[in-house]
MIBANU-895600 format. One line per field, with one value per residue (C-alpha): chain; residue in three letters; x, y, z. Coordinates in pm, 1 decimal, m for minus. Layout:
c = (A, ...)
r = (ala, ...)
X = (X, ...)
Y = (Y, ...)
Z = (Z, ...)
***
This chain:
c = (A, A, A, A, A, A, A, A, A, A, A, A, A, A, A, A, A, A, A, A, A, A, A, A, A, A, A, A, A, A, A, A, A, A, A, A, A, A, A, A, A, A, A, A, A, A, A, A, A, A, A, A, A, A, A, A, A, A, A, A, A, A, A, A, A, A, A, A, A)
r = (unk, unk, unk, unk, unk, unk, unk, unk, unk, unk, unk, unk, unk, unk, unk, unk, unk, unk, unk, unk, unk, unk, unk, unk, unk, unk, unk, unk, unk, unk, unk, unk, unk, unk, unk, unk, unk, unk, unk, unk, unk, unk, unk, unk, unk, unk, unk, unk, unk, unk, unk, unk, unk, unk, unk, unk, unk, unk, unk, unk, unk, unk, unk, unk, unk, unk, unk, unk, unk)
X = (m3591.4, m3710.7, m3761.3, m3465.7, m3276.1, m3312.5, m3318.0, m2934.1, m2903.0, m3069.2, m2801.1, m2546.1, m2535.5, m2733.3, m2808.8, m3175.0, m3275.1, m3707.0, m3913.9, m4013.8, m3557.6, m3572.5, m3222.0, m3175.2, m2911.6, m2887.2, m2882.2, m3142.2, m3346.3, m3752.7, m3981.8, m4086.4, m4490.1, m4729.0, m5018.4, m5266.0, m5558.0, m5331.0, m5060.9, m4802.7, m4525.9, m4620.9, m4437.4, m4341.1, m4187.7, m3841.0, m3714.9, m3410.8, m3396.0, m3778.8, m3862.3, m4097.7, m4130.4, m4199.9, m3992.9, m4182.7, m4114.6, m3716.2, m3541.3, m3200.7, m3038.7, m2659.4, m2410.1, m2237.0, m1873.1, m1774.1, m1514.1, m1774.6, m1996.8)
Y = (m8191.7, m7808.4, m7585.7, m7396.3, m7650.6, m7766.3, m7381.8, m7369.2, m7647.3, m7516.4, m7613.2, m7830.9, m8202.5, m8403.9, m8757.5, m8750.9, m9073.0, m9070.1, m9245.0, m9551.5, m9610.8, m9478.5, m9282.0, m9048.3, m8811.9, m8478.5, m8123.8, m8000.6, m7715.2, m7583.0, m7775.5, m7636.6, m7751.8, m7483.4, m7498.6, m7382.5, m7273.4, m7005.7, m6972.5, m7033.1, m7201.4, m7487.2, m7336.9, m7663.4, m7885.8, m7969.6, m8141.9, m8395.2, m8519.5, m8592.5, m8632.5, m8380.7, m8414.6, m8244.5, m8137.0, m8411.7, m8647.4, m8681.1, m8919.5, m8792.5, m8565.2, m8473.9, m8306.6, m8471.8, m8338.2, m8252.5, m8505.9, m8755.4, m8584.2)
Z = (7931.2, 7867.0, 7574.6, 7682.1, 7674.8, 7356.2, 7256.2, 7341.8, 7118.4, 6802.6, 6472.0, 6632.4, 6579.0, 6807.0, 6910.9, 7028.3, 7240.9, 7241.9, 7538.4, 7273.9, 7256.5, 6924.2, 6872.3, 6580.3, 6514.7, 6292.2, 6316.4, 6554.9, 6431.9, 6449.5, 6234.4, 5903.2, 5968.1, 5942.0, 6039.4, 5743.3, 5944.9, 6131.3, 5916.4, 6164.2, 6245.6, 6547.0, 6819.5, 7045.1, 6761.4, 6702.8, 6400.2, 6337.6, 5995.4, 5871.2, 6250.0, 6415.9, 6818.7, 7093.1, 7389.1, 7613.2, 7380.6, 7439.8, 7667.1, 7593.3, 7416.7, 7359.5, 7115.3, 6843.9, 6830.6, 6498.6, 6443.0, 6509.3, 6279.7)
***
């Protein structure tokens, strides 16, 4: 899996499958973590729900269709 990947994918409805088996689904957007030293947002994370990752962090990933959504 690649940034740009998951790029493409920003806002739709995902199924995210991590390394550990863990599967969540939501809408996949940036996460909203700053970091307070810089004042930044931290580049590499994605968010799904309350779940913060990182790109290398993803088994799987695919859209939800909306009808199962």
């Amino acid at each position: 899996m690649k940034k740009a990947e998951l790029m493409e994918l920003l806002g739709y409805p995902v199924e995210v499958t991590f390394l550990d088996g863990k599967v969540i689904t939501g809408r996949l957007g940036y996460t909203e973590r700053f970091s307070g030293k810089y004042n930044y947002r931290r580049p590499k994370y994605f968010t799904v729900q309350n779940y913060d990752f990182l790109v290398s962090h993803i088994k799987n990933i695919k859209v939800i269709h909306t009808s199962q959504w």
